[in-house]
C-alpha positions in Angstrom: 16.8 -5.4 -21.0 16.7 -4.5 -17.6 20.2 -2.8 -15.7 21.2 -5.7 -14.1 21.1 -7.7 -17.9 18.1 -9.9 -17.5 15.6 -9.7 -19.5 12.3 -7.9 -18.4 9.3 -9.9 -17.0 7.0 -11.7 -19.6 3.7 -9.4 -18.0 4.1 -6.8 -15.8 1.1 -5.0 -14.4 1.4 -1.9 -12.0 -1.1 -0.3 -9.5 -4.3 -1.1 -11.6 -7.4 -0.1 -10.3 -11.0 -1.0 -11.2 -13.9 0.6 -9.4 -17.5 0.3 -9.7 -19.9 2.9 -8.5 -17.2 4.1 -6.2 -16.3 0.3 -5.0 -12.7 -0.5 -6.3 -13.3 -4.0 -7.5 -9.2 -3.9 -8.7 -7.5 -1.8 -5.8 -3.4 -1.1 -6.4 -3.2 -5.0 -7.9 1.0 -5.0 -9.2 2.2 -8.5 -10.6 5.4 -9.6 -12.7 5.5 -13.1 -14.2 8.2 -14.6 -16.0 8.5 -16.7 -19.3 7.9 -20.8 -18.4 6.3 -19.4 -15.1 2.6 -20.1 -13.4 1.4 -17.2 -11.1 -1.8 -18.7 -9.6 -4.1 -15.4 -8.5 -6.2 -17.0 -5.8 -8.9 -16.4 -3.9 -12.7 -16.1 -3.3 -15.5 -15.2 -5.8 -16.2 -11.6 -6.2 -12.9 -10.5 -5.0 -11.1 -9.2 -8.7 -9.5 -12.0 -9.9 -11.5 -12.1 -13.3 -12.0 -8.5 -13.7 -8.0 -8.4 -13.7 -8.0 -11.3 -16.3 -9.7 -9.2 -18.2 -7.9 -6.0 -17.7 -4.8 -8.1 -19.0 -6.6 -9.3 -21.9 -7.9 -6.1 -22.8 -11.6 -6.9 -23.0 -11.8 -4.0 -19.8 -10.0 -0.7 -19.6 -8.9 -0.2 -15.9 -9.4 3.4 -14.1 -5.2 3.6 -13.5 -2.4 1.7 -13.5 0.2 0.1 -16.4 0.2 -3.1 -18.2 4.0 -4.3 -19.9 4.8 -8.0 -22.2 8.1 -8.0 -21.8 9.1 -4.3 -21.0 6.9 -3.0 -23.8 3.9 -0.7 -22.5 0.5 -2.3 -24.0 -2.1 -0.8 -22.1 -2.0 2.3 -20.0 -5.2 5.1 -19.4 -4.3 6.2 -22.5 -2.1 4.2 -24.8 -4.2 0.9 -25.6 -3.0 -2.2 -28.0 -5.9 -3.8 -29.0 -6.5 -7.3 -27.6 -5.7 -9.2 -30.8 -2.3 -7.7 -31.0 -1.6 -8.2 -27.6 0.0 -12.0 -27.8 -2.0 -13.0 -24.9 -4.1 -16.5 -25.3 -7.4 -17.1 -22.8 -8.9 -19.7 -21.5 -12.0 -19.8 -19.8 -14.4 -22.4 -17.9 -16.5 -22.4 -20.5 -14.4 -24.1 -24.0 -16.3 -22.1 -26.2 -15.7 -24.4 -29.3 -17.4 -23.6 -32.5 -19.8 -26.6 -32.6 -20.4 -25.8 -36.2 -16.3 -26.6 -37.0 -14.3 -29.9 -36.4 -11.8 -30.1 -34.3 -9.0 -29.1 -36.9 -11.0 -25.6 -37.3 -11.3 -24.8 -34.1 -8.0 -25.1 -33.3 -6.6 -23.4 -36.6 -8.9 -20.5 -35.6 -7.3 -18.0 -35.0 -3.9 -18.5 -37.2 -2.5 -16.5 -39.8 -1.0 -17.6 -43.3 -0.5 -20.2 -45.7 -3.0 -23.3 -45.5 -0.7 -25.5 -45.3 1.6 -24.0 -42.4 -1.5 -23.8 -40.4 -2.1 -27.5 -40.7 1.4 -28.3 -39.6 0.5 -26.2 -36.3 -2.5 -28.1 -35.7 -1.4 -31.7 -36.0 1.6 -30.5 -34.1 -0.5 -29.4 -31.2 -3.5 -31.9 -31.5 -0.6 -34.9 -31.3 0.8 -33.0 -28.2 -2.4 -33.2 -26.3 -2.9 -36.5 -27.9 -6.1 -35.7 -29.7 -4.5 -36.6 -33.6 -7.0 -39.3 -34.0 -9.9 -36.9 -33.9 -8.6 -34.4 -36.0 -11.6 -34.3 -38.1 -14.5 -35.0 -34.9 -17.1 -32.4 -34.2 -17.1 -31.0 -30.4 -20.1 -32.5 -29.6 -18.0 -36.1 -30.3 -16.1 -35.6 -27.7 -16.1 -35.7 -23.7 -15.5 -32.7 -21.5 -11.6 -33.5 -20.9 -11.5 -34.1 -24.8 -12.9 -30.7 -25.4 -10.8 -29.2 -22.7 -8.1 -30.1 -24.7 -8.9 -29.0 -27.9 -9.4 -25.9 -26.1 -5.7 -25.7 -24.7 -4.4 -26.3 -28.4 -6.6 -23.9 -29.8 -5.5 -21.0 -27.4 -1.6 -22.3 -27.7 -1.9 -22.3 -31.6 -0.8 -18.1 -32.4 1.8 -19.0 -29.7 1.0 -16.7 -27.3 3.9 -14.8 -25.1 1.8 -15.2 -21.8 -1.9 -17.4 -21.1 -4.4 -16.5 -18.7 -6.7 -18.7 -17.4 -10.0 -18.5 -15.6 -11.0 -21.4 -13.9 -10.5 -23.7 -16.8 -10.8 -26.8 -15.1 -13.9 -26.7 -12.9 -16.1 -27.9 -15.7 -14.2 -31.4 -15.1 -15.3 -34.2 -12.7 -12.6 -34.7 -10.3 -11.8 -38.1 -11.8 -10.6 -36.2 -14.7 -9.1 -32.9 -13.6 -6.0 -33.7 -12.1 -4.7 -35.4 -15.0 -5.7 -32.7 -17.5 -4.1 -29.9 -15.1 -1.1 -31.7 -15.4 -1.1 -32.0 -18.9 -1.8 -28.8 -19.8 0.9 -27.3 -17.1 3.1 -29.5 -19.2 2.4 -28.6 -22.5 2.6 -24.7 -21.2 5.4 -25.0 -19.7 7.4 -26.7 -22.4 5.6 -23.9 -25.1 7.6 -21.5 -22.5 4.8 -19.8 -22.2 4.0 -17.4 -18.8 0.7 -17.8 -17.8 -2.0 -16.3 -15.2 -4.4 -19.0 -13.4 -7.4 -17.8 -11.9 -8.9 -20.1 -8.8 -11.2 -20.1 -6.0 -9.5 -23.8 -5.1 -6.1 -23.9 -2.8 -5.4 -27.4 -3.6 -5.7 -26.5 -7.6 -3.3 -23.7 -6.4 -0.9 -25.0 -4.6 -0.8 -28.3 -7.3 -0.1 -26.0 -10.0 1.3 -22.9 -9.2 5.1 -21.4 -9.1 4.0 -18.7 -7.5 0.4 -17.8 -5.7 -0.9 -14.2 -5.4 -3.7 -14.2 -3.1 -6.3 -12.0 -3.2 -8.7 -10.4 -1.2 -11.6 -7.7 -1.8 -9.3 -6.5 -4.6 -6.2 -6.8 -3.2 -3.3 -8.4 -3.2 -3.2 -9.6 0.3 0.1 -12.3 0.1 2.3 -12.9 -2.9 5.0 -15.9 -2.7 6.0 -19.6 -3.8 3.5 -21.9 -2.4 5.2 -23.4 0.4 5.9 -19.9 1.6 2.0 -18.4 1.5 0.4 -21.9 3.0 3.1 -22.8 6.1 3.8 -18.0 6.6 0.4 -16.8 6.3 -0.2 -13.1 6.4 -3.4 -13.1 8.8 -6.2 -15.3 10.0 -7.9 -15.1 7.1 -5.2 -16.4 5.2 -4.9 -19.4 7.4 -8.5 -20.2 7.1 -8.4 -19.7 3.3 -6.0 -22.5 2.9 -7.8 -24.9 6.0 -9.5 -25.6 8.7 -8.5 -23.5 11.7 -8.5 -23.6 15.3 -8.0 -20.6 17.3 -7.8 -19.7 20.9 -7.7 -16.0 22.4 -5.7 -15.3 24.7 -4.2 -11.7 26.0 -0.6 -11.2 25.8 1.9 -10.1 29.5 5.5 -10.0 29.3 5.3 -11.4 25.8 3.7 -14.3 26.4 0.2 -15.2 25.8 -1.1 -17.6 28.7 -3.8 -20.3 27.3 -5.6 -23.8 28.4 -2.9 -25.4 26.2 0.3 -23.3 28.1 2.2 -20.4 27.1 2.6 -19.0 24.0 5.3 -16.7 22.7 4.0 -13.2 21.4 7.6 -11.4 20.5 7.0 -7.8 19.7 3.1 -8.0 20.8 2.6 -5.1 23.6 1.3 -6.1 27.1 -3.0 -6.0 27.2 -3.0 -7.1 23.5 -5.6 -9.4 22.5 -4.1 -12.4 20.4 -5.4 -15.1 17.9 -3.6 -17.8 18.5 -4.7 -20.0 15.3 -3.2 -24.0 14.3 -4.7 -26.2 11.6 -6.6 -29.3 12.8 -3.5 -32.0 11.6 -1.1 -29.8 14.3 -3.3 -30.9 17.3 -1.8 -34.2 19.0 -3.9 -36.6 20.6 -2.8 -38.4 23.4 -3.8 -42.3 22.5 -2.8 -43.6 25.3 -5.1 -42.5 28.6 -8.3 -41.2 28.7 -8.7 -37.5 29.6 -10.5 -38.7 33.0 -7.2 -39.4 34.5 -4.5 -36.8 35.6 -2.8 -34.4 33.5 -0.4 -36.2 31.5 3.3 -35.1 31.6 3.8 -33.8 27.8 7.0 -32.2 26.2 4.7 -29.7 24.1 3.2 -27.0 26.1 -0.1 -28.5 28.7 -2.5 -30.6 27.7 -6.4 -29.9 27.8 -9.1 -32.2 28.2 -12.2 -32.8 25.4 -14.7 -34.8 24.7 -15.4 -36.6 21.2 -18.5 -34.6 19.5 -18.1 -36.3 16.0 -15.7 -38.3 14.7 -15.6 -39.0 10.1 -13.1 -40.9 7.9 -12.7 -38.7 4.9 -10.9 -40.9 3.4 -7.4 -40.1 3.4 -7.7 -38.7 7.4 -9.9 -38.9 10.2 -11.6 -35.7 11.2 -12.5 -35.4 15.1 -14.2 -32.7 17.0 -14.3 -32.0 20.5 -15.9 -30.2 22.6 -13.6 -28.8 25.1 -14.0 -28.9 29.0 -12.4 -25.4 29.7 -15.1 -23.0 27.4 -17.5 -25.8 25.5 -15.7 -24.5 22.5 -15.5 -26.8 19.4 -11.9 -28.1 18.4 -10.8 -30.4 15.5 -7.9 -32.6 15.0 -7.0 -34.5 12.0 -5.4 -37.8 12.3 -4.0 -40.1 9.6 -6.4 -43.4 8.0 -9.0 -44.5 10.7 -9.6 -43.0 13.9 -13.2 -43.2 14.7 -13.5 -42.6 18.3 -17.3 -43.0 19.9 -18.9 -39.8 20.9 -18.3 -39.1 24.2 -15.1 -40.5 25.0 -12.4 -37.7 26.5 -9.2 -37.6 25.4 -6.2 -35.4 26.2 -4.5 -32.8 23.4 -1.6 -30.8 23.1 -0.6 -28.4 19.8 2.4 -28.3 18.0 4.0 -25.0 19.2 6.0 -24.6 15.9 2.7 -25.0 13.9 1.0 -22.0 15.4 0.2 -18.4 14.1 -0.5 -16.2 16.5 -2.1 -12.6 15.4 -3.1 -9.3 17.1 -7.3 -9.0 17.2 -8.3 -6.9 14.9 
């Protein structure tokens, strides 16, 4: 127990490193998750995320740093459980399902005891992820969600304190993946288990996740609930990781940062500094009303500038427009709700939401 009474986090890992001929692939990565909670560790390929999965799991040793299920030391450079004692179930993009068992085998793997105790466990689990009616089916029966599942109940079946998963789910068509996330963040959650998502995808992140740790060359680079790390982003990079970005440069002068779309407020950002001022396409406004041939419209948000339709897509859900812009030629994008498919060429006036902008010193 901790001082304040509460129990200690589910897994706890401090300051691990992982280098590489002199590279640190894990650089100072520190992460507490709680029972019933999903920590989604996010970000781009090759940056650590499975080498940390792995640290965890205890199929890599790391070069420093501690690793703690609830408040009891499991792994540090010199104390090591071994994996199978660990009480940590994986999960990986590939099910890795013993084509040569049925289902009931597979999932009864890795369980300890009496035959018939182990049975219970399985048609417990296999009725949970509603797969009962294939108890006795070989793998190659079934389709890719169908195996994903058996999967899930087979890593859930020793009941383990804390799951980590790597990219479990992009083996599914899309048509099928959102429901199976859902399910299986269901079945976790009620299980109370903790568990560690690994993802290159924000949407997968931000669908599943409690919290989101993103990462970046081996670091964690923003750690918070998902609302917090998409709409407070640490940098540029953490903007564009998330979206489509816009950004203007600007210099800052009395704290204020003076651009084609009006001034914007730089608090704290000394005089001569070069800014970013960065905004995602769905926070540029277009003014539907006039063309941008005619004067300068009066607008409550900032100046507008003039552009000129480059390409215009339906995606479906949004319109996606790009314009050139008549200040620098540079390329912006808007987003705008259902169908908006202006012909290339027509100028238009736009203004930015002033609450929906980052702005960040050039680095």
């Amino acid at each position: 127990m901790t001082k304040t009474g509460a129990p200690p986090p589910r897994l706890e890992i401090r300051n691990l490193v992982r280098a590489y001929d002199g590279r640190a692939v894990v650089d100072d990565v520190s992460l507490t998750i709680s029972a019933g909670q999903v920590t989604c560790l996010l970000g781009p390929s090759g940056c650590g995320k499975s080498t940390t999965l792995r640290i965890i799991a205890g199929v890599e040793m790391q070069d420093s740093g501690e690793i703690f299920v609830d408040g009891r030391l499991v792994c540090d450079t010199v104390f090591r459980v071994p994996p199978e004692r660990r009480q940590i179930g994986l999960m990986f993009q590939d099910f890795a399902l013993f084509p040569h068992l049925n289902v009931a085998d597979n999932v009864a793997f890795g369980l300890k005891g009496p035959a018939e105790v182990k049975r219970d466990r399985v048609v417990e689990l296999l009725g949970k992820v509603d797969l009962l009616r294939f108890i006795d089916e070989f793998p190659h029966h079934l389709s890719g969600g169908e195996q994903q599942r058996v999967a899930l109940a087979r890593a859930l079946a020793p009941k383990p304190r804390i799951m980590l998963m790597d990219e479990p789910f992009s083996g599914l068509d899309n048509r099928l993946r959102d429901g199976i996330r859902d399910e299986t963040l269901s079945l976790l959650k009620e299980e109370g288990t903790a568990v560690l998502l690994v993802t290159h995808e924000p949407e997968e992140a931000m669908r599943m996740a409690d919290e989101i740790a993103l990462m970046r060359g081996g670091r964690i680079v923003q750690q918070g609930a998902p609302y917090n790390v998409y709409t407070r982003p640490v940098d540029l990079a953490a903007v564009a990781f998330f979206s489509d970005t816009n950004v203007v440069r600007a210099t800052v002068n009395g704290a204020l940062a003076d651009t084609v779309f009006g001034q914007f407020l730089a608090p704290g950002v000394a005089d001569g500094t070069d800014v970013d001022i960065v905004f995602r396409p769905q926070h540029v406004k277009l003014d539907f009303d006039r063309d941008g041939s005619g004067p300068l419209p009066t607008v409550s948000d900032g100046v507008a500038a003039g552009g000129v339709v480059q390409r215009a897509r339906f995606l479906g859900h949004e319109s996606l427009v790009e314009f050139s812009m008549d200040h620098d030629g540079s390329l912006l994008k808007a987003t705008v709700p259902n169908v908006f498919l202006p012909a290339t060429g027509r100028r238009m006036w736009l203004t930015v939401r002033r609450d929906r902008c980052f702005i960040y010193p050039v680095r």
